[in-house]
Phi, psi and omega in degrees: 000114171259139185236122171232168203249102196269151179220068181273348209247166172274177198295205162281184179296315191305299184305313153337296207275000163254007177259337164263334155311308183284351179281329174271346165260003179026083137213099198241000168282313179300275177343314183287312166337294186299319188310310157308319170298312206274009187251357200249326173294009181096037169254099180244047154253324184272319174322324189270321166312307179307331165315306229270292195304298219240021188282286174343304184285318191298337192266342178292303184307308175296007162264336168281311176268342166257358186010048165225130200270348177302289190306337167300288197288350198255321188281333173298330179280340186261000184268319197268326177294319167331291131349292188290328167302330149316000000 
């Protein structure tokens, strides 16, 4: 069973309006905490920002190690379905 997580679309307004928020408060060690709290609280508008921010470095690092990029991506999606199941 394969699962992706697709982002063809923008993102919603609610998702906008914390990414201008973290643009405008430069404290982004704080932010990602509270992102985290509120994403552990059932929140997938801050679930989809921690994507958004940390999809890139994770698939480059599973690219570092598999320097195959179809498996980068299918293992960074499956580390964030992991996460969101919890």
């Amino acid at each position: 069973m394969e699962h992706r997580i697709q982002c063809t679309r923008s993102p919603p307004p609610r998702v906008q309006k914390i990414r201008t928020a973290v643009a405008q408060t430069n404290m982004t060690e704080f932010v990602d905490s509270a992102l985290v709290e509120a994403a552990r609280a059932g929140s997938p508008d801050a679930f989809g920002v921690l994507i958004e921010r940390y999809r890139a470095p994770l698939v480059r690092l599973a690219y570092g190690l598999t320097r195959d990029r179809d498996e980068a991506k299918d293992i960074a999606q499956d580390a964030f379905l992991r996460v969101f199941q919890r």
